[in-house]
NUNULO-913347 format. One record per residue (C-alpha): x, y, z. Coordinates in steps of 0.05 Angstrom, whole numbers, plus 32768, in hexadecimal, padded with zeros to 4 digits. Layout:
BEGIN
X/Y/Z
...
END
This chain:
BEGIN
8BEB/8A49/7F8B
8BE4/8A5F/7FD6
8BE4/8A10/7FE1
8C28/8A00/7FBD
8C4B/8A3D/7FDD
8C28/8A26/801B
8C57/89E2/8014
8C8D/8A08/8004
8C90/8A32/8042
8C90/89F0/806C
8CC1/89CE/8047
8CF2/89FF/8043
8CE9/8A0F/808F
8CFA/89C2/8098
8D34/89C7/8068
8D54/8A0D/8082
8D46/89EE/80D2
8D6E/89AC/80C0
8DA7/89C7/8099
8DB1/89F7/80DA
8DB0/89C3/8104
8DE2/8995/80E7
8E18/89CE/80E4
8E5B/89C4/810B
8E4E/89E3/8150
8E95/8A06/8155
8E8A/8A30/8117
8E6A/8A71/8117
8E62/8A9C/8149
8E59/8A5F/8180
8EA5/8A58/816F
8EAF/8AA5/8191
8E8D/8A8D/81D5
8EA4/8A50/81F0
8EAE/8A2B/81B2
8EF3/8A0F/818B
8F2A/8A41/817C
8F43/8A23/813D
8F45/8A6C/811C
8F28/8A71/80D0
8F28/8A44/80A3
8EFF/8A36/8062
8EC1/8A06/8066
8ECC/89C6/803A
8EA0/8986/802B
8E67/897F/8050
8E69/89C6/8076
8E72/89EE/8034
8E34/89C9/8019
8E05/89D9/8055
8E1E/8A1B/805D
8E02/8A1E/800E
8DC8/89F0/801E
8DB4/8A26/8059
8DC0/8A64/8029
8D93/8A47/7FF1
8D5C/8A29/802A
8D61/8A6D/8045
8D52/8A8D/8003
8D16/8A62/7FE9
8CF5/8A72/8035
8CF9/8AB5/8031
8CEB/8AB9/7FE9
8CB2/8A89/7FF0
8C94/8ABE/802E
8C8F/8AF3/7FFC
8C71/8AD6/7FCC
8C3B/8AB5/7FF5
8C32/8B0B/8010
8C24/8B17/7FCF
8BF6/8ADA/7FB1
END
């Protein structure tokens, strides 16, 4: 069990770094200090799936930490 959560942990870490990485550099708060000034808008395609990609990678990780705390 400690094994498979073991695998979990690394591949979620993987997952959670890439789908940060390959988010638009002017949104967010990088936007606020230097970045574009196109104001708000809603995130469509491709950003609305990684900013759901990064929630749910986000999730299993720290889901996955406390359950390898308590196994």
């Amino acid at each position: 069990m400690q094994t498979a959560l073991f695998y979990v942990q690394i591949a979620s870490a993987i997952l959670l770094a890439l789908s940060i990485l390959l988010q638009n550099k002017s949104a967010g708060l990088s936007a606020t200090f230097g970045g574009s000034g196109s104001g708000f808008s809603s995130k469509r395609g491709v950003d609305k799936l990684l900013v759901n990609a990064t929630i749910f990678f986000a999730l299993i990780f720290f889901g996955g930490a406390l359950a390898y705390l308590f196994v």
